[in-house]
N, C-alpha and C positions, 0 to 999 in steps of 0.2 A: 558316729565317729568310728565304729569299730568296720566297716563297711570299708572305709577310709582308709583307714589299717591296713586291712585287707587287700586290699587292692593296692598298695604302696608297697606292702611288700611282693604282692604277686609279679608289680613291676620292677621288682629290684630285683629277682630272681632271672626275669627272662633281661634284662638287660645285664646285668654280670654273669650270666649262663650258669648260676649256683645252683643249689638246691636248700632250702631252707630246715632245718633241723628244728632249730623250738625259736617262740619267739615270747617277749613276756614285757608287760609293763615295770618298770622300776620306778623310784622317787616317790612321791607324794602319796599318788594314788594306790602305789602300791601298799605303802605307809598306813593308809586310811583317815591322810587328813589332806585331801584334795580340798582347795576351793572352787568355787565356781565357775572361773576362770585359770586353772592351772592347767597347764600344758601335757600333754602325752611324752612320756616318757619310755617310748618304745626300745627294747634291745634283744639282739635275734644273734645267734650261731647257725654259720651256713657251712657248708659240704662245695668245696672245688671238684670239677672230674677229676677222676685220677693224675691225668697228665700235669696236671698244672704240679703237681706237688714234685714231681721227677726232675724239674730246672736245676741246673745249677746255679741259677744266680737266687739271691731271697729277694721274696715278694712281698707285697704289704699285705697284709695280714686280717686288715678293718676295712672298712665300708664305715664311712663318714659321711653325712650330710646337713649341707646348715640350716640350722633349727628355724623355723618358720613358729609364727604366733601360735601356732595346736601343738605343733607333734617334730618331735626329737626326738630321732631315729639313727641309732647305729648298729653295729655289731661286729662280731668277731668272727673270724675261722676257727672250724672245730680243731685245727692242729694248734691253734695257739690256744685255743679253749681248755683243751685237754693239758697242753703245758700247765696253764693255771688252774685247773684241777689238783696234780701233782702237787703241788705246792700249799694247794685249800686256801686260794682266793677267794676271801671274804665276799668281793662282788660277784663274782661267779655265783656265790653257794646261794646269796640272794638272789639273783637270776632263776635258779632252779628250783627256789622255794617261794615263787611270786604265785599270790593268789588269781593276777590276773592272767591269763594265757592267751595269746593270740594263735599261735600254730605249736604240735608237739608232736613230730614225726616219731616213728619207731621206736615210742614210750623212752626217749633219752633224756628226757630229764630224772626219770626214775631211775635210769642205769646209771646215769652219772652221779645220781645223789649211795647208791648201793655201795657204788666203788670207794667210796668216800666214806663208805660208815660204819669201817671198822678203826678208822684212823682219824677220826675225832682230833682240832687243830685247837685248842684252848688259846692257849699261847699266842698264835698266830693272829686268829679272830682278836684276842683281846688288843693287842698292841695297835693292829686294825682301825677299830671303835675309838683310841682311845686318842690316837693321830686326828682324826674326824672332829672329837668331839673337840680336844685342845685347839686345834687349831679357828674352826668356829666361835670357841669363847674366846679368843685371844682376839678376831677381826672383828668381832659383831658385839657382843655383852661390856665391853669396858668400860665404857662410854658412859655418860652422866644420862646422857637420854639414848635408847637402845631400839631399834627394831623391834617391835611385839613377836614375829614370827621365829625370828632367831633365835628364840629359845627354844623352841622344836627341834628345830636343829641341829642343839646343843645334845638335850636333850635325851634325844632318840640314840644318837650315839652311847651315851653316856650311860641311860637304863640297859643297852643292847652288854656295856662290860658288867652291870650289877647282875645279869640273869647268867651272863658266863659263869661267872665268879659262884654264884648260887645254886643255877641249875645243870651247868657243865653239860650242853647241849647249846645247839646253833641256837641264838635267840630269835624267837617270832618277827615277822617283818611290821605286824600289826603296832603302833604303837599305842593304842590303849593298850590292848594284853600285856605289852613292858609295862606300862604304868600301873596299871591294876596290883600286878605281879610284884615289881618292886620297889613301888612310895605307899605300901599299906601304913609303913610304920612312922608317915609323915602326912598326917591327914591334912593340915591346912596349906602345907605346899602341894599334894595333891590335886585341892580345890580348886586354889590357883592354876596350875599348867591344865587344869579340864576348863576353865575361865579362854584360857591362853587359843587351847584346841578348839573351842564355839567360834572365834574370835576368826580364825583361820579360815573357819570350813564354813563361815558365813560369807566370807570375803575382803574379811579387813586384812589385808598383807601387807600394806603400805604404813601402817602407823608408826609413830615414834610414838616410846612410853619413857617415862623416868624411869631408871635400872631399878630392878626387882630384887634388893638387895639379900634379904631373906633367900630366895633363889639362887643369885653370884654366890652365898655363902654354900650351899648346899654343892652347887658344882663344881668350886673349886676343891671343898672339905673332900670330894668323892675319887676326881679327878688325882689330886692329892696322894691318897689310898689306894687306887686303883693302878696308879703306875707304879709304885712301890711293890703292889700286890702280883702284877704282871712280871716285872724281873727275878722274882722267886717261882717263875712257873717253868717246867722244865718243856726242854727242848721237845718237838713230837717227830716222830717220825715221817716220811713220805711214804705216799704209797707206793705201792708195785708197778714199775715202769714198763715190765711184759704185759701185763695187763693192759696196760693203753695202750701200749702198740698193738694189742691183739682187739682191743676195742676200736681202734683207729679204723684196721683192714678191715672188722666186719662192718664197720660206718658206711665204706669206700664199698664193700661191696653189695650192702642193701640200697641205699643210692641210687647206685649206676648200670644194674646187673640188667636191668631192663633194657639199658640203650647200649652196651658195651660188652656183653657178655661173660662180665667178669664171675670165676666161680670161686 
């Protein structure tokens, strides 16, 4: 499949005349509870020639395409990528922090993660996670009988605000290492959601269970806390906006400098 990859993006590059900047698994897999059947969750920031950014009118900004049975595929332009850097978009930062890689031109996800790592977004990240996680228990968990898989779901968001809260660094994309890290101090719902995660990554994704009430109690008790916890966290700074623009130009001209002689 990675062959596949490859070659999909190499033809989305010569058909929108981009150039591909990094490109990185997201969701499941990157997660570490793929099943056997889940889907590629591809997402890529590309590089316009210079000219295109000079219009006066705005352009769209993403590369979209409809998800086919493997692989779902988009991305963004590094001008709008970098907008959401500014700001320490949550999906971004996992983008940058994804174990799996398919392309990472002129080590940019290292610069982009450097730029960002004096200005640390607690706050931001948490309310993030916490949108994710609520929202998920609120469509999928209510119910007398519940989706098995949806508590991963829940979950992952939900341990991603326990490690904020705790460790005050981005939390790992991995979620065993969330779980390890923060249900040590609940060992038989531990059990459980490692019951939950075999269950998954064997291929059971379609089940109805009776709700795991033990569990709803746990995620709402945290959820609970955790947003209370969140509104007493202070505001964070943005970073340095000359900085991305001066990281933007050398993007534009490491790029292009070969077919346009930009210095």
């Amino acid at each position: 499949m990675r062959e596949a990859i490859e070659a999909k993006l190499t033809a989305i590059e010569e058909a929108k005349k981009i150039k591909m900047l990094f490109a990185v698994e997201s969701g499941s897999r990157a997660w570490g509870f793929p099943s056997k059947d889940s889907d590629y969750d591809v997402r890529f920031v590309y590089i316009h020639r210079p000219e295109w950014y000079l219009a006066i009118e705005k352009k769209r900004d993403v590369i979209e395409y409809p998800m086919d049975d493997l692989l779902d595929i988009n991305g963004w332009d590094i001008r709008k990528a970098l907008g959401l850097l500014y700001k320490y978009n949550p999906a971004l930062m996992e983008w940058l922090h994804s174990p799996i890689v398919y392309r990472d031109e002129y080590k940019i996800r290292e610069r982009m993660k450097f730029i960002r790592s004096d200005c640390f977004a607690r706050r931001t990240s948490m309310f993030h996670y916490l949108s994710m996680a609520t929202s998920n228990y609120r469509s999928y968990l209510k119910g007398e009988t519940v989706k098995a898989k949806k508590y991963l779901y829940v979950l992952r968001p939900l341990l991603a605000c326990m490690w904020l809260e705790n460790e005050n660094s981005h939390p790992p994309l991995s979620f065993r290492t969330l779980m390890e890290a923060q249900m040590q101090e609940q060992p038989q719902l531990k059990e459980r959601v490692e019951a939950l995660l075999a269950r998954k990554m064997a291929g059971d994704e379609l089940s109805m269970v009776p709700r795991m009430c033990d569990l709803n109690s746990f995620i709402e008790e945290r959820l609970t806390y955790l947003e209370d916890y969140a509104k007493r966290l202070p505001m964070e700074p943005f970073c340095d906006m000359e900085q991305l623009n001066s990281f933007f130009m050398s993007l534009l001209r490491e790029a292009w400098s070969l077919t346009l002689g930009y210095k």
